[in-house]
Z-matrix of the N, CA and C atoms (Angstrom, degrees):
N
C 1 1.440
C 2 1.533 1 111.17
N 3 1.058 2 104.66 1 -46.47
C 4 2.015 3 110.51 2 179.49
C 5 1.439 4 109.98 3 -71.47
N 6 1.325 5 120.84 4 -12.42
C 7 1.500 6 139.18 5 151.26
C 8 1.269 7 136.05 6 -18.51
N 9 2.044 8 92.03 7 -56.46
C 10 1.188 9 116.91 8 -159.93
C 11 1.277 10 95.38 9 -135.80
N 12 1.254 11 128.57 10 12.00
C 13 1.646 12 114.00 11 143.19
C 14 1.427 13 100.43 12 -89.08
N 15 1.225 14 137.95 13 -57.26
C 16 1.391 15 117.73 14 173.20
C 17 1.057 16 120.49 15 -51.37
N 18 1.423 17 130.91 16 1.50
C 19 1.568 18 119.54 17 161.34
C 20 1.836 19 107.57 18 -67.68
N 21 1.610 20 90.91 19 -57.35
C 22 1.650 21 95.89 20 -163.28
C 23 2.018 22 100.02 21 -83.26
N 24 1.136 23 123.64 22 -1.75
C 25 1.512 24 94.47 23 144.90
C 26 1.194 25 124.55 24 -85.87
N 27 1.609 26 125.24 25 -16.12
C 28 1.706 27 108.72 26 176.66
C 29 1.490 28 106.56 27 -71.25
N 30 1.446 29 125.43 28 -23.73
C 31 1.313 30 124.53 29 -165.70
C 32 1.715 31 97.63 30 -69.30
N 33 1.344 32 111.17 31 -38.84
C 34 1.634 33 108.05 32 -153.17
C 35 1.659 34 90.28 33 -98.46
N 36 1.455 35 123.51 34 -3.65
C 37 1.633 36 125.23 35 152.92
C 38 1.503 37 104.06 36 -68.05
N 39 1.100 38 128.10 37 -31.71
C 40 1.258 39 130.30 38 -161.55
C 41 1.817 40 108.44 39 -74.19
N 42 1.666 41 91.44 40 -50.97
C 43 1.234 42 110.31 41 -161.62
C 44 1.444 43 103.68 42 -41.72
N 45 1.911 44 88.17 43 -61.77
C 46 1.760 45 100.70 44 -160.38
C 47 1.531 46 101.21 45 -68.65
N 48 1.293 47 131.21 46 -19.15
C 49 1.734 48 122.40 47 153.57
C 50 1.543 49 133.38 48 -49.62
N 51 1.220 50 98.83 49 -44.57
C 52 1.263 51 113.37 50 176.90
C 53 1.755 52 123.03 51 -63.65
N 54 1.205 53 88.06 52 -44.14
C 55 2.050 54 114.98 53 -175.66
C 56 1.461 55 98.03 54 -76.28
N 57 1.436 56 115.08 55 -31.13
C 58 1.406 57 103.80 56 -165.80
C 59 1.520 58 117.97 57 70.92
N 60 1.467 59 117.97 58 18.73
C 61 1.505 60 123.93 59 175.15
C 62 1.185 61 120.80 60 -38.51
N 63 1.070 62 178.51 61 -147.72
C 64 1.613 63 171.12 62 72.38
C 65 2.254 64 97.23 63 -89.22
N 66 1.964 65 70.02 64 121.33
C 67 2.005 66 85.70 65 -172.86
C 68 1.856 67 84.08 66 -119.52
N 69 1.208 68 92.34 67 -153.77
C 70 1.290 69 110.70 68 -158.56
C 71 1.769 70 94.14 69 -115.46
N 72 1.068 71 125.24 70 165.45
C 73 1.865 72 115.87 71 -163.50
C 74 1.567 73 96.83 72 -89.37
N 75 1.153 74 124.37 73 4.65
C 76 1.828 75 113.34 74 166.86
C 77 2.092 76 109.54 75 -78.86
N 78 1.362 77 108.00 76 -48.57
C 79 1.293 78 125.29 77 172.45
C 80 1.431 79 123.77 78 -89.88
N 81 1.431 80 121.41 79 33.69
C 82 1.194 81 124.06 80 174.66
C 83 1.760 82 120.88 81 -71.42
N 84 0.934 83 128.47 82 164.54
C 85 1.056 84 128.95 83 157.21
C 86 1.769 85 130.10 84 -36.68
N 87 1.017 86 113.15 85 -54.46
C 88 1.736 87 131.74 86 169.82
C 89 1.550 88 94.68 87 -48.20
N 90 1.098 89 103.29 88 -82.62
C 91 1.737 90 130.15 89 -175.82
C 92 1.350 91 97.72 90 -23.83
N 93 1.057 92 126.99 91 -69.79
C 94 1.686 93 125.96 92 -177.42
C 95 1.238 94 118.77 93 -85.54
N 96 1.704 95 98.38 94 5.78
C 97 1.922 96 85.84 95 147.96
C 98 1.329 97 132.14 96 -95.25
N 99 0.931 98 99.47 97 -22.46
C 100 1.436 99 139.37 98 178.93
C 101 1.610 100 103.57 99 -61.42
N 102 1.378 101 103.05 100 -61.00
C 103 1.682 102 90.12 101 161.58
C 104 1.512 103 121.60 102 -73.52
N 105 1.120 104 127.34 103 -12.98
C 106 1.158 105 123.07 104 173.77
C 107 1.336 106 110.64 105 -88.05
N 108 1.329 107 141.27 106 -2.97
C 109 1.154 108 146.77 107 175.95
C 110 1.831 109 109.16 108 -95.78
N 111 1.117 110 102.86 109 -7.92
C 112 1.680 111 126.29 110 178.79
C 113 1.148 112 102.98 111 -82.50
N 114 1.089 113 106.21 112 -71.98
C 115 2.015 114 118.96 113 -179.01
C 116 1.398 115 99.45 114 -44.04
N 117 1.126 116 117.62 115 -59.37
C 118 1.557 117 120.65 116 -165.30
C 119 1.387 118 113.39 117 -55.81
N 120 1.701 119 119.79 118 -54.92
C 121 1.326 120 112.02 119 163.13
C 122 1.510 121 133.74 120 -64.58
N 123 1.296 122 103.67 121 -6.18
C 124 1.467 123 100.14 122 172.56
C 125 1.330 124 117.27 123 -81.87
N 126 1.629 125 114.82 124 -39.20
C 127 0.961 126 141.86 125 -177.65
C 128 1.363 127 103.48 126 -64.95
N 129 1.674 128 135.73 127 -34.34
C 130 1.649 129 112.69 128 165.28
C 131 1.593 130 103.20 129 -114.11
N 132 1.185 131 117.32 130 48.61
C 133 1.475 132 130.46 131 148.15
C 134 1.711 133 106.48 132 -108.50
N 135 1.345 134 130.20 133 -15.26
C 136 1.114 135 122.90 134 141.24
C 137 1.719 136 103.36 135 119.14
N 138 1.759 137 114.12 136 3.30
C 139 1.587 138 100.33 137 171.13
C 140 1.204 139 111.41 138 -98.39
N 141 1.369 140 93.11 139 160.24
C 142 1.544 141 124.24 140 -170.19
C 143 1.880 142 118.39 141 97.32
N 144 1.690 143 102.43 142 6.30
C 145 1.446 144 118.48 143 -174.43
C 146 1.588 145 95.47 144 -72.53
N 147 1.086 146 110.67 145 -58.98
C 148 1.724 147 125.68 146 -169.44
C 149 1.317 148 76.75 147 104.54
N 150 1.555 149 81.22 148 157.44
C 151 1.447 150 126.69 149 159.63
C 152 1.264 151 131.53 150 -69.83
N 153 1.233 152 139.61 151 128.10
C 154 1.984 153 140.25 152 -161.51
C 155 1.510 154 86.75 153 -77.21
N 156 1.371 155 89.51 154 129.79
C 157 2.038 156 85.26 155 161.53
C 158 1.566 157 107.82 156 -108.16
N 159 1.484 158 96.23 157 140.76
C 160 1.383 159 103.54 158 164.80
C 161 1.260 160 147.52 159 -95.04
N 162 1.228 161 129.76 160 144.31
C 163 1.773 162 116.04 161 -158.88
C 164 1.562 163 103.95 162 -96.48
């Protein structure tokens, strides 16, 4: 799942790169890669997998 939010924040990092949008320095481009570069490492450090239960 944290996979694929770091998919669609690099895309919408991309966007406002690409467009050349002008945001405000909380929603910049960097900024939301940066969180998307978060998700991603969390995401293959392995939370949000759950835990195996055992019987």
């Amino acid at each position: 799942m944290l996979g694929i939010v770091a998919a669609v924040l690099f895309f919408i990092s991309f966007l406002i790169n690409a467009a050349d949008i002008g945001t405000n320095d909380v929603f910049s481009s960097v900024n939301i890669m940066l969180l998307g570069l978060t998700a991603l490492a969390l995401h293959v450090a392995g939370v949000g997998a759950g835990m195996p239960r055992r019987r």
